[in-house]
N, C-alpha and C positions, 0 to 999 in steps of 0.2 A: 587558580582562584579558590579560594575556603571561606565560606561564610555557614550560618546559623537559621533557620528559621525557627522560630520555638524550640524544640526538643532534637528537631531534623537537623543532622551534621550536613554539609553538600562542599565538594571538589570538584571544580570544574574544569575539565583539560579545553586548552585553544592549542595545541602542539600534538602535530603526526607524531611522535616520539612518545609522549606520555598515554597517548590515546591508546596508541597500541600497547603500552603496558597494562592500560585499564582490559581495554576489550579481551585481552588474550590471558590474560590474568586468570588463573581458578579458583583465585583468591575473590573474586567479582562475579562468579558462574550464577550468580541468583540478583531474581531482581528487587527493588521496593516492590512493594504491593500497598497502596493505598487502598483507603476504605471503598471509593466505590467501585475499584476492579474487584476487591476479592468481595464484595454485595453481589457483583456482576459474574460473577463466576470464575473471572479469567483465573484463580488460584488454581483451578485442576482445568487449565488449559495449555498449549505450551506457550505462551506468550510469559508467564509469570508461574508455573509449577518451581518449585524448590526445583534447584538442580541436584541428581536422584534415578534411581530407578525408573519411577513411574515418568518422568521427564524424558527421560533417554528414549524410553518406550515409546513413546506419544511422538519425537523426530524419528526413530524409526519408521516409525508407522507413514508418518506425513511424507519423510524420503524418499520410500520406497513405491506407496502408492498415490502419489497425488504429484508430488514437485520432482517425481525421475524426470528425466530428459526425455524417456518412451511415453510417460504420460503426455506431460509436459507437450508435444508432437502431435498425439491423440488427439487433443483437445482443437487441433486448426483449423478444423469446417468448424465449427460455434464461433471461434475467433472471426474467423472470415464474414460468417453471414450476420454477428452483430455490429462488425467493420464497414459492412456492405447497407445493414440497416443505419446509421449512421451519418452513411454519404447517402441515402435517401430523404431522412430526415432533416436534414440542411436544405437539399436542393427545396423541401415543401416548407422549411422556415423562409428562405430567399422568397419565396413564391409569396408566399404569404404577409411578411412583414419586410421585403427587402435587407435583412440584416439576421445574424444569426447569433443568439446568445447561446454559446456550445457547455457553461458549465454542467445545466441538467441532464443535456445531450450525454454528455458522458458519463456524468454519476452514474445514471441509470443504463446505458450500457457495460460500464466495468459493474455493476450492479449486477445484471442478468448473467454476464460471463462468470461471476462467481456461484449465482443460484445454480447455472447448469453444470458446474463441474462439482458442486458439494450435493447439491439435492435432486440434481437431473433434471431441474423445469425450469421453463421462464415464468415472468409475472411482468401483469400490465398494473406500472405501477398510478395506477387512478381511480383502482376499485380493488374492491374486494382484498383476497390474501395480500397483492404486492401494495394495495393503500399501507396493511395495518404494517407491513414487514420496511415500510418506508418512516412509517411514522414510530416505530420501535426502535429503528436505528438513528434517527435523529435525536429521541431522547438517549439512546445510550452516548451517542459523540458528545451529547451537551453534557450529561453527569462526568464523565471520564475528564474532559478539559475543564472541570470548574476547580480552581482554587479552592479548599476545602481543607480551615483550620484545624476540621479534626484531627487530620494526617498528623500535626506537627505537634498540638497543645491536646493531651487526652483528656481533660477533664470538657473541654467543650465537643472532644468527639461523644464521651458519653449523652450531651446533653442533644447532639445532634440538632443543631442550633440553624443551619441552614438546610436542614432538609433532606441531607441529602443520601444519608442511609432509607429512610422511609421513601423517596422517589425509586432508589436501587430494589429493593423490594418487590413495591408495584410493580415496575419493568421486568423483575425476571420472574414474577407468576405469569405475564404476556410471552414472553420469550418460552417459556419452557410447555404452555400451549402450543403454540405455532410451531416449535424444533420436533415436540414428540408427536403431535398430529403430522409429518413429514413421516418421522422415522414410522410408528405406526401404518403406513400407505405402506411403504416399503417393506415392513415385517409382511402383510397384508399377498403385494405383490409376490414377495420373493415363497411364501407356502401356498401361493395359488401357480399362476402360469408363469411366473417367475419373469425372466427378461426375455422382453419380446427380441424375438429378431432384427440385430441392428442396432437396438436400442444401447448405449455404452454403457457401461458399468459406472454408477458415482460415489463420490465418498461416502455417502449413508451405504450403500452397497458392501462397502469395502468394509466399512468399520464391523455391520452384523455380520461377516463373514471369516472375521478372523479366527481363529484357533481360542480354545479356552484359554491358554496359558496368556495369551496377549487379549481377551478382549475385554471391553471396556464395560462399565456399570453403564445405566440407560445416563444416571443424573451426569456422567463423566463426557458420556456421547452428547448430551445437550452442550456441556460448556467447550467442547473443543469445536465442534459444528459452528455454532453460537458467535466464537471467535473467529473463524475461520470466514465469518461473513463479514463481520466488524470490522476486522483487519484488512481485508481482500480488497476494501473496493475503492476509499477516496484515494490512499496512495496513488495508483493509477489515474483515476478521473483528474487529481491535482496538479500531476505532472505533464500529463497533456494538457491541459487549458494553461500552464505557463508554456509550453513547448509552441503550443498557437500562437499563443500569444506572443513569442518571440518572432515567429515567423512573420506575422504581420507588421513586425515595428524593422523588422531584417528583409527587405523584400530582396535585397543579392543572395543573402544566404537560401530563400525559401525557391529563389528562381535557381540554383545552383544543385539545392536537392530537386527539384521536379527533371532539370537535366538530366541528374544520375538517374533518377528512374527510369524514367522516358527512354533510357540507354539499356536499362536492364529489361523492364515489364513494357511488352508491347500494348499498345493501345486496346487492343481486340479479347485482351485477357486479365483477368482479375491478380492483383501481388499473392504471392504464395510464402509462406516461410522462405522455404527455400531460396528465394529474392533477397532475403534481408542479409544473408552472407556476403551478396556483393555489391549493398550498400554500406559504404564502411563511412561517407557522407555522412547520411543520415543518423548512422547510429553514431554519429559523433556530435549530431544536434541535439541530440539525447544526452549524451554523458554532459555537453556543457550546460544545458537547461538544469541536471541536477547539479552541477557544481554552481551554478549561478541562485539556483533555489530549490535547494535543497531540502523536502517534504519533509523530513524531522530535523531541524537546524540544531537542535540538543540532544541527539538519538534521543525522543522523546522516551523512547522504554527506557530507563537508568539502570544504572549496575548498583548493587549493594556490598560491601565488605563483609565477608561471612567471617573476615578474623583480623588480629590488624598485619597490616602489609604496606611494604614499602614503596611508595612511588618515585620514581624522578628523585631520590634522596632524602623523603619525607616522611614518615612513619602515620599512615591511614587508618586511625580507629576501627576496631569491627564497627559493623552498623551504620557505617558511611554510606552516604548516595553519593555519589559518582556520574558525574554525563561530562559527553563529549559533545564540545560547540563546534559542529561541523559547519555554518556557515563561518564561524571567525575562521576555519582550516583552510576554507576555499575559497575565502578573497582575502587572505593573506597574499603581502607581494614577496614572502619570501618561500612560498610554495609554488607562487605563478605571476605569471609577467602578466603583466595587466589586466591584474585580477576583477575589475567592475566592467572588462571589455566581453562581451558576446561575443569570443571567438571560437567557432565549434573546429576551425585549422588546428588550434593547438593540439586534439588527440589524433590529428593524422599527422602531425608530427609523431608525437610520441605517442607509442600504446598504453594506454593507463587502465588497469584493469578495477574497477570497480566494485565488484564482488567482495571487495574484502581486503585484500593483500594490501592495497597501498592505500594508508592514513588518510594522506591527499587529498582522496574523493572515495568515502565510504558512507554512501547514504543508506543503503542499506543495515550496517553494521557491520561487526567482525568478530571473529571467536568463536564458542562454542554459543550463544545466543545469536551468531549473526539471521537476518532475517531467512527462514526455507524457501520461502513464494519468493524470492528474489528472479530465476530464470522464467519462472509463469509471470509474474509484473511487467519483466522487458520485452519477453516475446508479444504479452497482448500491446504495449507502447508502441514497438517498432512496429509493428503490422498495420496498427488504427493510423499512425501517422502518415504511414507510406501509404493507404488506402487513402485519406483525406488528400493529403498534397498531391496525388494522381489525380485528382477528382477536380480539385479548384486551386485558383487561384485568392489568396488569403490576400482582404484588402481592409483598411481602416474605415471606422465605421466614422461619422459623425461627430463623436466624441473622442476617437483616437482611442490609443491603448491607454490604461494607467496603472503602472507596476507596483503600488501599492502594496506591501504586504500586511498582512493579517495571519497572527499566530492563534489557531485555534490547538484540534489534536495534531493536527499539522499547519505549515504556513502555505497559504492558501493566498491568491490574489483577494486584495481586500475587496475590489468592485468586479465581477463577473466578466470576463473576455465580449463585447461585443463586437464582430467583425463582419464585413462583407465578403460572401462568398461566391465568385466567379467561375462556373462551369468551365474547365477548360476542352473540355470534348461533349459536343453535343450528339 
């Protein structure tokens, strides 16, 4: 599909074939940048840096210290005890209101799992720092998903007609308060008594520590930090509140995964990583929840043509955006058999690797853009899920489920998961 907004050329692949000529293409290695990500910083972050040097540098950096697989591992006690605060938080919703709305529940725990691996602390988001750092990130999802003519017709971006540069603005003189009072503590900490005993090393750690040759300006360390919270946290929360949400409208499938646990993690002890190897169940409840709903259905980041190139037979202007309709990919019936069925059996048939390699089901993305946090995103999923479905039994509320979608930066259930949750060990 080729269509026009204003000024904006757009090609949109619905075909595992063309997709992967796009994403793997070096011809596509940079992305659009609309006006209020580069207002927002993301231009010298890596979500949207020029692909470049200083781009290479920045996955470097993030590869090596933050999304390794030994990091990645590090990070499982946080996993675990905001898993575990979670399945607390439930049982005193049940207590309290008989019924549990788990959207916020989880916002704000995939929330906190990202504060403690980028800036080492939590935050009680109802006061103070985590109020202001809740209510900064709401405005940045809202600027980021508004429609915004500027992008397309430049005479009404000069006039900035909706606001929406002058909002970007306010937002990141609050942002780059809040990131450089963080890194300041840290400067602070690390020439006083430095790291306590025990205490892990975090990515503000990591960043003032690097060698001169790699390290970053302060204003460069605000925009990747910055991102790195922005990015981090609904992905996760979203994909769990559809994964619940599945679970309670599948009550075979949710009774099928508590079997395999129950088979693996004894009652007397908490799920560990280690568990989720041989649950191949579960993480196949996973892979179908994202091919059934799929958190960027457009890889909402897009690809741009840095020159023209040929697609599929078709000659692609420079300056082209590019996206890929990953939900048309994945309920298409000639990629999958009965593509609108919630069947999580199909990947224990087949191993479908999701990370990238196969068109099919690439939520994450593919290429040299595809997303780094993709192994930290499933590990904190498959841990929180396996910790909840040991915990209760998921039953409908009242109102029943309603699968509703709502595309905002992501597609999000349009009405909040309300369910019933049943202790299954008292």
């Amino acid at each position: 599909m080729a269509f026009s907004v204003g000024l904006t050329r757009f090609i949109v692949s619905s075909h595992p074939k063309t997709a992967k000529e796009i994403l793997s293409s070096p011809a596509f290695a940079d992305r659009p940048i609309k006006e209020s990500a580069y207002e927002l910083l993301f231009n010298r972050a890596m979500g949207f840096a020029p692909f470049g040097d200083y781009w290479r540098n920045l996955r470097r950096i993030s590869s090596t210290y933050l999304f390794s697989p030994r990091r990645v591992s590090s990070f499982e006690k946080q996993r675990s005890e905001i898993g575990e605060g979670m399945v607390r938080d439930m049982k005193r919703m049940m207590e309290r209101n008989g019924v549990v709305e788990v959207r916020r529940m989880l916002h704000y725990g995939s929330l906190n799992n990202i504060m403690l691996t980028v800036f080492g602390k939590k935050f009680d988001f109802a006061k103070d720092e985590g109020l202001e750092l809740e209510l900064i990130l709401k405005e940045g999802y809202e600027l980021l998903g508004i429609f915004n003519w500027g992008d397309h017709l430049p005479l009404l971006g000069w006039l900035d007609l909706q606001g929406v540069r002058r909002r970007c603005r306010t937002l990141v003189a609050k942002v780059n308060v809040f990131v450089k009072k963080i890194i300041d503590e840290h400067k602070r900490r690390a020439n006083g008594v430095g790291i306590d005993e025990g205490e892990g090393e975090d990515f503000v750690d990591v960043l003032l520590g690097l060698e001169e040759k790699d390290r970053l300006s302060e204003s460069d360390m605000v925009a990747v930090l910055w991102e790195m919270i922005f990015r981090g946290t609904d992905t996760v929360a979203i994909l769990l509140e559809w994964t619940l949400a599945r679970m309670v409208l599948h009550p075979d499938i949710q009774s099928k995964a508590q079997v395999e646990i129950d088979s693996v993690v004894d009652s007397s002890r908490p799920v560990l990583d280690s568990d989720i190897q041989r649950l191949p169940y579960l993480q196949s409840i996973v892979k179908e929840t994202l091919r059934m709903h799929p958190p960027g259905p457009l890889l909402s980041w897009a690809r741009l043509a840095i020159h023209d190139v040929p697609v599929d037979g078709h000659m692609i202007p420079a300056g082209t955006t590019a996206m890929v309709n990953m939900w048309a990919i994945t309920h298409d019936e000639c990629n999958w058999a009965e593509p609108n069925k919630f069947n999580p059996d199909r990947f224990i048939d087949e191993d479908v690797n999701i990370l990238g390699s196969d068109l099919r089901l690439a939520p994450f993305g593919s290429g040299k853009r595809v997303c780094p946090g993709k192994t930290m995103a499933l590990a904190a999923v498959h841990l929180w899920l396996a910790q909840l479905l040991k915990s209760f039994k998921l039953l409908p509320s009242r109102n029943g489920v309603d699968l509703s979608e709502c595309l905002k930066m992501s597609l999000e259930m349009k009405n909040p998961l309300v369910c019933v949750a049943v202790p299954r060990f008292e």
